[in-house]
C-alpha positions, -999 to +999 in steps of 0.1 A: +490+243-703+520+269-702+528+280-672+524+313-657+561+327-674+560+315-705+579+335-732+600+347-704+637+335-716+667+336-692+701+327-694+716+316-659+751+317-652+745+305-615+757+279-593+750+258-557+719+276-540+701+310-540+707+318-579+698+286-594+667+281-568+654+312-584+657+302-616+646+269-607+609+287-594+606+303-628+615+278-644+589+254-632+565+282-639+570+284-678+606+307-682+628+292-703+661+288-687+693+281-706+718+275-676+755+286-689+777+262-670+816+266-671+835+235-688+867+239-664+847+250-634+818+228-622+790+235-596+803+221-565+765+214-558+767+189-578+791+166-559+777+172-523+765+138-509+739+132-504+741+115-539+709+101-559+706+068-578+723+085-608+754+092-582+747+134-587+741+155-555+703+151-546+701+189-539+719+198-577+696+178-596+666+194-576+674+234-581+685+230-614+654+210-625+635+223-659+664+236-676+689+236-703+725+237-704+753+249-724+788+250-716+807+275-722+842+292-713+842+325-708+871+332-715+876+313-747+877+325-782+846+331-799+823+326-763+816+360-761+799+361-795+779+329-785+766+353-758+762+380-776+740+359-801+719+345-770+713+377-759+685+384-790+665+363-777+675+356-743+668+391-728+675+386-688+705+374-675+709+361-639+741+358-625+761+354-591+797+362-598+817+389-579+810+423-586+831+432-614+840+395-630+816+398-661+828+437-670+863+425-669+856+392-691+840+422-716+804+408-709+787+433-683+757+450-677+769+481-698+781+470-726+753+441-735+726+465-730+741+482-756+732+456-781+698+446-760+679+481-748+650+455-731+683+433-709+671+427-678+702+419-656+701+401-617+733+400-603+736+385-572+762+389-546+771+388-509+773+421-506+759+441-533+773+462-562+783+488-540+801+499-510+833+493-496+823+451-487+810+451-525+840+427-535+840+403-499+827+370-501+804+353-478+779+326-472+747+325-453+764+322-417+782+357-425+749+375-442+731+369-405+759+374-384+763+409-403+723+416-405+721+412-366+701+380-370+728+354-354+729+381-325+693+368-313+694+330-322+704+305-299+702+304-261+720+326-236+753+311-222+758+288-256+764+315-286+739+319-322+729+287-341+732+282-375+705+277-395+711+246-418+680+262-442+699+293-452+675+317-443+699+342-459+710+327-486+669+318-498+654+344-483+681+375-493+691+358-525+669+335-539+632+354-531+652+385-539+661+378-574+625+364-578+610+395-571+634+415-584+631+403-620+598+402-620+594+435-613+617+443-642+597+425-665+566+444-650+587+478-660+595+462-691+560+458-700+553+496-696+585+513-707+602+489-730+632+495-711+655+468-690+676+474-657+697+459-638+686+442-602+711+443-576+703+414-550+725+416-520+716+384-498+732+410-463+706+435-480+678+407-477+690+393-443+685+428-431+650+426-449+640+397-430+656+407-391+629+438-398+607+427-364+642+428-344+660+460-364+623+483-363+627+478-324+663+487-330+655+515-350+631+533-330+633+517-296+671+517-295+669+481-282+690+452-293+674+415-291+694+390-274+695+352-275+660+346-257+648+376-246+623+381-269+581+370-276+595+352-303+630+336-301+626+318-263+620+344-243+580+337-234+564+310-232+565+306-275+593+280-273+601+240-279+598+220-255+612+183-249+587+149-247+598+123-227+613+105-258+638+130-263+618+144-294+597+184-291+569+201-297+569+233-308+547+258-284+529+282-300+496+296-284+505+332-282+471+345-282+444+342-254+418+319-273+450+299-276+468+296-245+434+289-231+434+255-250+466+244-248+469+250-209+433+226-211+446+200-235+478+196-208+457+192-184+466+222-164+438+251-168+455+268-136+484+286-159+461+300-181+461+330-157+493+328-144+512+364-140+543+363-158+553+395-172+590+395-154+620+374-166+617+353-135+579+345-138+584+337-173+612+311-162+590+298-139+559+296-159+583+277-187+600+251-163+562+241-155+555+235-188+587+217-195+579+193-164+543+185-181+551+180-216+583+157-208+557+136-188+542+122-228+559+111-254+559+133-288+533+105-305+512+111-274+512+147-275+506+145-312+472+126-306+459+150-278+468+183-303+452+165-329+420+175-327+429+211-304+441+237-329+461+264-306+494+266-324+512+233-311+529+208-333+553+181-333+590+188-344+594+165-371+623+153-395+626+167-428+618+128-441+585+128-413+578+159-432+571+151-465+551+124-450+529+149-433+490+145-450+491+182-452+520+185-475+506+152-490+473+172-497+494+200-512+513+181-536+547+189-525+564+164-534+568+159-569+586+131-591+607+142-619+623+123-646+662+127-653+676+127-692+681+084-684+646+078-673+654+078-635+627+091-613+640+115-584+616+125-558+616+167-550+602+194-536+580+210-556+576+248-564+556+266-537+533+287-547+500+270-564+487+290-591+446+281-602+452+287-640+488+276-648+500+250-625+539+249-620+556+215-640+581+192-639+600+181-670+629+171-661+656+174-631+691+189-642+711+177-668+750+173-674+772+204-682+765+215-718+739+182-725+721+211-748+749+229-763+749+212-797+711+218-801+713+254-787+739+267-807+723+251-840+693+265-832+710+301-836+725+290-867+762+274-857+765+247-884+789+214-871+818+232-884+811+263-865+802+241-835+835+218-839+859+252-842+840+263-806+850+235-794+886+230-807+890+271-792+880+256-756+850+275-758+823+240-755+828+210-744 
């Protein structure tokens, strides 16, 4: 069955995370991606250990999964018109260059609507398209150190923590450009028109800090490493077993707390004052006492059967095991172009009608460039003169 973006063409001229994870979601909903992949300049993804059975980064050949490629320089002769031919029937373009790189290679925005009316263009970049940080770089540590999000992580005394799941990067960039072009398309539907999407991943840090920046806004407070509900400053925390593993603690609510201080065997906390910093330390360093009395395994089979918001802190491998994301199907195996089967994540949001699939995990730099091009009428002469111009592999 096709999936829920089918007839949706894109060409993507991303690389490592946020761009090609978006493109890897609609992808495995039905788009058709065409990934345009630099000859001379490859996706340093793809050598970042760890490295699969086929001896390609595990995390390239997952984000890049359900596409094609074709390479293509740039800034050879003749690539522009391969672009320019694409561009029929490839109407949304997804990049992640700086701002600027594309209008000076004579391929931006303004110039390729020009030929395409419906283009739907997502650029994505650090900073955005404007202001005076549009041309800085960053990565994901910088996007939360700038959107006040670093300012609250971590504990007092030992500085932020960074956040190995790029919360900026995916959330800012990757869930940005998702949304973003789908609303394009939805515009598209009722106008005919294009746009362009500009998907700054500061922009969508920002987005996300929204609990922490609304009390900043309006409260003129700043959150500080735990001293907030939510970031270790109440009783919501992790706490250590006595095998050196955690639980994470979350019985906010009354209902909740009620259970959790039964399950631990202490039903005197529930109604414990601690409304001041100091009661709140004391009420925690109880709790810490108790829970490093078990072992995580033994915590995990009292909570078992007592849902108030506490779970074990488990390894991303512990996690895939979990029945839950068993249940849910999220992990999927995917075939590579030699018959190898890789074992991924799969896409998640769970549609009733049109089911995400899973064809095939990336491919090499310009594996479909001979079959692309020929299906947009480049005969092997035209083909062979690309190549001997630098412009293909």
């Amino acid at each position: 069955m096709p999936g829920a973006l089918a007839g949706l063409k894109i060409l993507d001229f991303t690389a490592l995370y946020p761009g090609p994870l978006a493109t890897q979601w609609l992808a495995d909903n039905g788009a058709d991606v065409l990934r345009v992949e630099a000859p001379d300049r490859p996706d340093l993804l793809r050598w970042m250990p760890p490295l699969d059975s086929g001896e390609k980064g595990a995390a390239w050949r997952a984000v890049n999964r359900n596409k094609r490629s074709i390479s293509l320089n740039l800034k050879a002769p003749g690539a522009l018109d391969v672009v320019r031919k694409l561009i029929a029937e490839y109407d949304v373009i997804v990049e992640q260059f700086r701002p600027g790189v594309l209008d000076r290679l004579g391929m931006g925005y303004a110039s390729l609507r020009v030929l395409q009316p419906r283009l739907i263009w997502c650029a994505i970049s650090s900073y955005g398209q404007t202001g005076p940080w549009r041309d800085r770089p960053g990565h994901d540590i910088d996007f939360l150190a700038t959107a006040g999000v670093a300012h609250h992580t971590g504990r007092a005394g030992h500085g932020p923590t960074p956040n190995a799941a790029l919360p900026g990067d995916f959330g800012g960039g990757t869930f940005g450009a998702v949304a973003g072009i789908l609303a394009a398309v939805v515009h598209r539907l009722q106008t005919g028109e294009g746009q362009f999407v500009d998907v700054s991943m500061a922009d969508g840090a920002l987005w996300m800090n929204l609990l922490s920046v609304s009390a900043a806004l309006e409260g003129d407070h700043d959150a500080g490493p735990a001293t907030e509900p939510l970031n270790g400053g109440g009783v919501y925390d992790y706490y250590a077993t006595a095998d050196g593993r955690y639980l994470a603690m979350g019985a906010l609510e009354p209902k909740f707390w009620s259970m959790f201080c039964a399950a631990i065997g202490a039903p005197d906390l529930e109604n414990v004052d601690a409304s001041t910093p100091t009661e709140i330390a004391t009420l925690k360093s109880k709790l810490a006492a108790i829970l490093a009395t078990r072992t995580q395994a033994e915590w995990r089979e009292i909570f078992a059967d007592v849902p108030c918001c506490v779970e074990p802190v488990l390894t991303p491998r512990e996690a895939v095991q979990h029945p839950q994301l068993v249940a849910r199907n999220m992990v999927v195996a995917v075939p590579d172009e030699d018959g190898r089967v890789h074992r991924q994540v799969a896409s998640p949001v769970h549609f009733s009608a049109t089911p995400a699939a899973y064809t095939r995990t990336s491919v090499e730099c310009g594996y479909d460039t001979a079959a692309v091009l020929a299906d947009f009428g480049y005969d092997d002469a035209a083909i062979a003169a690309l190549r001997d111009a630098g412009a293909i592999q």
